[in-house]
C-alpha positions as CSV (number, residue, x, y, z in Angstrom):
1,X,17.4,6.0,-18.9
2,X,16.3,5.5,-15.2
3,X,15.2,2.2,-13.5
4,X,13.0,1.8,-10.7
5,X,13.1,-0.4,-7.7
6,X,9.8,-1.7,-6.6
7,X,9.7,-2.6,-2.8
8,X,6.8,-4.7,-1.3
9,X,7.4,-6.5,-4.6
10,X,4.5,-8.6,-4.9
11,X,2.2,-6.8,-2.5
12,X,-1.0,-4.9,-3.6
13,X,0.3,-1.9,-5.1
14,X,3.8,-2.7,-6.2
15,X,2.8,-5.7,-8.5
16,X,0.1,-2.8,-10.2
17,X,2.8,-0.5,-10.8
18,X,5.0,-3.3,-12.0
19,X,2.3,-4.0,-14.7
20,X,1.9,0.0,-15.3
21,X,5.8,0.5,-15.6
22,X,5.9,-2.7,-18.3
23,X,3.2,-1.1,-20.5
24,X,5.3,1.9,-20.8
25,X,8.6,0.2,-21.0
26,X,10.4,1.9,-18.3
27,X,12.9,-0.6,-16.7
28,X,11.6,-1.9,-13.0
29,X,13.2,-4.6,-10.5
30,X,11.0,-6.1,-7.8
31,X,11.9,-6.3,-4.6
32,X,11.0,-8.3,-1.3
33,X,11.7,-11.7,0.3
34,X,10.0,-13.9,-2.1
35,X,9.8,-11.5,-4.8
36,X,12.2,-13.3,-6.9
37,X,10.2,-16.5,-6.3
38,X,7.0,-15.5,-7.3
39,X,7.3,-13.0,-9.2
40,X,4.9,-13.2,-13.0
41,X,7.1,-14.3,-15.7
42,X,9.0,-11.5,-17.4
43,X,9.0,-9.4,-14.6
44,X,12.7,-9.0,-13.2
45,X,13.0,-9.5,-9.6
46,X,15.7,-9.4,-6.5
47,X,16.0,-11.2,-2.8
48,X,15.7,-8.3,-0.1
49,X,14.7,-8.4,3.0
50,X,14.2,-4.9,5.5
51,X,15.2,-7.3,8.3
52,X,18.5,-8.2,7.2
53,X,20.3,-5.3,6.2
54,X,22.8,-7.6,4.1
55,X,20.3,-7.7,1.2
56,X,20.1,-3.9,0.9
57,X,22.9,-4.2,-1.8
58,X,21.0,-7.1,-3.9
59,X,18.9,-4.6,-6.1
60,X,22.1,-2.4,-7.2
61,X,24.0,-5.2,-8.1
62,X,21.0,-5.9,-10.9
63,X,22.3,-5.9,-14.3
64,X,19.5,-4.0,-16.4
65,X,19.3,-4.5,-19.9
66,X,20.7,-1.6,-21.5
67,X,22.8,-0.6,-18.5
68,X,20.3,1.5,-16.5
69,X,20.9,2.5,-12.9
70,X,18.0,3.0,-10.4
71,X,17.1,6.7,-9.6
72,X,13.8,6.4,-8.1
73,X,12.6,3.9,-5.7
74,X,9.0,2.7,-4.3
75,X,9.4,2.3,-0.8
76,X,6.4,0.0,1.3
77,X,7.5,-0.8,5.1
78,X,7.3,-4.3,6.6
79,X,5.1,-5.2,9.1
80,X,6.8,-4.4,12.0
81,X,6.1,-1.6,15.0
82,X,9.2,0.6,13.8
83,X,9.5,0.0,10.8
84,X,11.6,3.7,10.1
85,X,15.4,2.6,11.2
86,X,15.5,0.0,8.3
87,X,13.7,2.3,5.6
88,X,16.4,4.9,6.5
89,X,19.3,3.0,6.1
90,X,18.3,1.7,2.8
91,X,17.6,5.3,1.5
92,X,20.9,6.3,2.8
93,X,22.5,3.9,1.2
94,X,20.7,4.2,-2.0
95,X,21.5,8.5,-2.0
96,X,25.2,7.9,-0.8
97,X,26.4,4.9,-2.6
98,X,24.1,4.6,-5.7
99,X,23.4,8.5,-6.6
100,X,19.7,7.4,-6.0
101,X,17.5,10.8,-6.4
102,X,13.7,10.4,-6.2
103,X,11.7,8.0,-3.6
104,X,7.8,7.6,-3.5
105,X,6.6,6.4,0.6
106,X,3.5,4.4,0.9
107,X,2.1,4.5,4.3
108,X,-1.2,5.8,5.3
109,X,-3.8,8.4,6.0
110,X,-2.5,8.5,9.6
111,X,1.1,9.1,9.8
112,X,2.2,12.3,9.9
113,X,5.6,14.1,9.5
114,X,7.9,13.6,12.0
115,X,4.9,10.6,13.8
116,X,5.1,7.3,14.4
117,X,5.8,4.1,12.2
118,X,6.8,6.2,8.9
119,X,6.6,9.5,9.8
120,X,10.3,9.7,10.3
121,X,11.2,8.5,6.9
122,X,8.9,11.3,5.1
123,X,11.3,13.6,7.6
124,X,14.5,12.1,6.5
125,X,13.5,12.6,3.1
126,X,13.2,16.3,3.8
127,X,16.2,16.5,6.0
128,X,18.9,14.9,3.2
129,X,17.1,16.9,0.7
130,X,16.2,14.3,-1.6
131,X,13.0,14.5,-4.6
132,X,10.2,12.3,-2.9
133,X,6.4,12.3,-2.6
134,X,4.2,10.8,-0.1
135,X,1.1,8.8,-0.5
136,X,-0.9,8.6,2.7
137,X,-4.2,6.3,1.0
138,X,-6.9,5.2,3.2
139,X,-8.5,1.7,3.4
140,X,-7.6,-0.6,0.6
141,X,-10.9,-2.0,-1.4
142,X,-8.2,-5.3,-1.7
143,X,-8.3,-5.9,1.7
144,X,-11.6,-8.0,0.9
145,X,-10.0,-9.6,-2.3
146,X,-6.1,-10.5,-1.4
147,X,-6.2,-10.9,2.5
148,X,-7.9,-12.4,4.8
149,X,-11.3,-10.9,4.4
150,X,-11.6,-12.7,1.7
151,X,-12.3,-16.3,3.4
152,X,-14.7,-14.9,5.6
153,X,-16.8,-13.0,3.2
154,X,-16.6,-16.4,0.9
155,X,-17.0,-18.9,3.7
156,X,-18.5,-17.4,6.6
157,X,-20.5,-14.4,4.9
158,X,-19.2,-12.0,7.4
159,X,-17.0,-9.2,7.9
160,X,-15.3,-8.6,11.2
161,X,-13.7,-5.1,12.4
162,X,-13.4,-2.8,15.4
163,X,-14.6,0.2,13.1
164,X,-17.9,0.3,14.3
165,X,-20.1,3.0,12.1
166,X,-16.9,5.0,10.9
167,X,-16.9,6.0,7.3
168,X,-14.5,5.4,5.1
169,X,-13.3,6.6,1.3
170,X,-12.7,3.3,0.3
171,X,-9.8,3.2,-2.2
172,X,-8.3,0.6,-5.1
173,X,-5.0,-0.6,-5.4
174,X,-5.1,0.2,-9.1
175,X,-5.8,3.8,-8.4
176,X,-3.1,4.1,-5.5
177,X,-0.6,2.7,-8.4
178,X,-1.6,5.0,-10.9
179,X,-0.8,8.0,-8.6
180,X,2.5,6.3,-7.4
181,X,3.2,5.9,-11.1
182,X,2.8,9.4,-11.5
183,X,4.9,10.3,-8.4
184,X,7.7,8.1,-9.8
185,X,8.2,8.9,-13.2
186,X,7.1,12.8,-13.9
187,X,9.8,14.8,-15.1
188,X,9.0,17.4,-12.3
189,X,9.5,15.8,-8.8
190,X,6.4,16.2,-6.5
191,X,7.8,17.1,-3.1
192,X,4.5,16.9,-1.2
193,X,2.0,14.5,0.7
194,X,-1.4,13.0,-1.3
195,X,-4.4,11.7,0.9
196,X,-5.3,9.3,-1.7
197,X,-8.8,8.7,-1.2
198,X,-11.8,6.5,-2.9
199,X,-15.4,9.1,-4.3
200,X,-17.7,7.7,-1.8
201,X,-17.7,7.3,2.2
202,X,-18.6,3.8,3.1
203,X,-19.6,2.5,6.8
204,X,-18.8,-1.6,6.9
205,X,-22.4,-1.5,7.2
206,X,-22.7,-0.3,4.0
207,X,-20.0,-2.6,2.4
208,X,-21.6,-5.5,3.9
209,X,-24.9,-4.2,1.5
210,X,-23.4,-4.1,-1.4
211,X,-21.6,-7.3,-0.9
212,X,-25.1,-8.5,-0.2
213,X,-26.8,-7.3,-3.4
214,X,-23.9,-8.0,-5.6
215,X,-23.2,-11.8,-4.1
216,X,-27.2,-12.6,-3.8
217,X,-26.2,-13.7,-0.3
218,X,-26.4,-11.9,3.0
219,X,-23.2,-10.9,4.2
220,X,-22.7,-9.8,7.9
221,X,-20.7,-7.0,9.5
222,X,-19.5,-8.1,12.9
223,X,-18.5,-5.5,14.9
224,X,-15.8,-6.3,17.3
225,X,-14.4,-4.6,20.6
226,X,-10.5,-3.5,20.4
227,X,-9.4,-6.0,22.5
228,X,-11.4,-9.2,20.4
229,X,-10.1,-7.8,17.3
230,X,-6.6,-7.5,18.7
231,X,-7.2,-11.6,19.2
232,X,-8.2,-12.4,16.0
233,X,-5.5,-10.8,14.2
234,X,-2.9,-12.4,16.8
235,X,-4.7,-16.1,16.2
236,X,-4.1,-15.6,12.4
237,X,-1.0,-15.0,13.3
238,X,0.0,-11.6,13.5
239,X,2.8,-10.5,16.2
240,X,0.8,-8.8,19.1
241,X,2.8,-5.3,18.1
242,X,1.4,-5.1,14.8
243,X,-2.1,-6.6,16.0
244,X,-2.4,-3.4,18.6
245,X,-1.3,-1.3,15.6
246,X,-4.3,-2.2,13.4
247,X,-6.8,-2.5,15.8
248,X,-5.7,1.4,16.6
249,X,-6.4,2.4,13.6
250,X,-9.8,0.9,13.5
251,X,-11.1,2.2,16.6
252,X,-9.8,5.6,15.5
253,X,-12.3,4.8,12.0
254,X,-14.7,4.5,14.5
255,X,-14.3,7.5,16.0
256,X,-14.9,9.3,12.5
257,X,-11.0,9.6,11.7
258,X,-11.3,8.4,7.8
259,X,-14.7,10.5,7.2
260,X,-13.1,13.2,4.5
261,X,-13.2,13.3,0.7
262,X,-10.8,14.9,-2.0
263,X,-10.0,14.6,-5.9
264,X,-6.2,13.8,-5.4
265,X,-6.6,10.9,-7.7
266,X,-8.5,13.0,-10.4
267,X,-5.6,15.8,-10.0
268,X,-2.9,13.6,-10.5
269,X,-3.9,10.7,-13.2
270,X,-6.4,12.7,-15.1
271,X,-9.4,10.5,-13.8
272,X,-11.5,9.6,-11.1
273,X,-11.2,7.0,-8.5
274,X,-12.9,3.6,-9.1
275,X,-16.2,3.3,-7.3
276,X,-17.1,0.1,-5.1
277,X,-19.6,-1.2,-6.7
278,X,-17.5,-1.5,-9.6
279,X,-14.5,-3.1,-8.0
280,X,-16.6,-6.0,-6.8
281,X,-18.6,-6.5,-10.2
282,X,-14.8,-6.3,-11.8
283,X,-14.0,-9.2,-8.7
284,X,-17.1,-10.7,-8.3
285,X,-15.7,-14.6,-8.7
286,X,-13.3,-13.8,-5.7
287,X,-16.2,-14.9,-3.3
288,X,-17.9,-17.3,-5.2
């Protein structure tokens, strides 16, 4: 029976798909650098670390319970300009050493074959000739739940970005897993790209609304220049590399880069994507 390792352990997506791959008994490590600290209870969990290539090995020296090996893995970069070398080395490694066959890349709606940050790992994949599928989602709706947006929407009633009036298909971690679930464990490997996208287009403006009706407060989007969101992120303490990264991407929302629709979560699970509204009436004592 096949095992699957989780990168990003307890990040937004992988901790979803952890629960997801529990419920239907198929074995699962976790893996990141405090994965094996804080990882929920019953959920098996490794030290590794994409910036020290000594812990690469940690997650095949697992003992699973009845013996399984990994075959597929879930693979989430770290935050970091170039993130690709690292990622490669581990999938080398997995293919050449462990017999590894099947790997799922999260990244984003912007990175293309062949691009930047993780474009050359979805080219790797092709050039070794290994089973793999791509998931390029847009904005996360947990963004304003498990990161920092969150104690400014609670505290401060505002919302700061350098997206001006771009629109975006606002997306949920739990439907991002469910298509990554998919991805990792059909019996038919994918070998293709998803834009995994939310059913509505939503301007921060129009996030900031619902917030508003939802919270019975008035919440505020501020929008910011590139260069005073560059600042922000780098005073919460964000390397300046990564900051610039970000910030690109926003200004390129702005510019109408997000604006497009599909049914790629539909196709693939069966069922639609989770509306806004609903995710914040489903977190609504987040912000409370």
């Amino acid at each position: 029976m096949m095992a699957i390792l989780l990168t990003g352990g307890t990040g937004k997506t992988s901790i979803r798909l952890a629960r997801m791959l529990q419920d239907s008994k198929i074995p699962f490590l976790l893996a990141s650098r405090s994965a094996s600290v804080v990882a929920p209870p019953g959920m098996p969990a490794t030290k590794f670390d994409w910036l020290d290539p000594s812990t690469f090995a940690n997650p095949f020296q697992h003992a699973f319970p009845n013996g399984e090996k990994i075959s597929a893995i879930y693979l989430i970069a770290p935050e970091v300009s170039d993130p690709a070398p690292a990622m490669n080395a581990l999938v080398d490694l997995a293919v050449e050493k462990h017999g590894v066959k099947r790997f799922v890349l999260l990244t984003g709606t912007s990175v293309e074959e062949m691009g930047y940050y993780t474009g050359p790992v979805w080219q790797h994949f092709e050039d070794i000739g290994v089973e793999y599928c791509v998931l390029r989602p847009t904005w996360f709706m947990e963004n304003f739940s498990e990161w920092e947006q969150v104690v400014l929407i609670r505290d401060e009633s505002k919302i700061y970005t350098a997206c001006g009036d771009g629109k975006i298909p606002f997306i949920s971690a739990d439907d991002i897993a469910a298509v990554a679930f998919r991805a990792l464990t059909d019996e038919k490997p994918q070998y293709t790209d998803y834009k995994v996208l939310g059913p509505e287009l939503l301007s921060y403006n129009d996030i900031a609304v619902k917030f508003s009706k939802a919270l019975g407060r008035e919440i505020t989007h501020v929008k910011l220049s590139a260069e005073e969101q560059e600042r922000r992120l780098q005073k919460l303490g964000m390397s300046e590399q990564f900051a610039k990264l970000l910030t690109s991407l926003e200004v390129r929302t702005a510019g109408g880069f997000e604006e497009q629709m599909n049914d790629v979560v539909a196709q693939v699970t069966g069922r639609p994507p989770k509306k806004f509204d609903r995710w914040v009436q489903d977190n609504k004592a987040t912000w409370e």
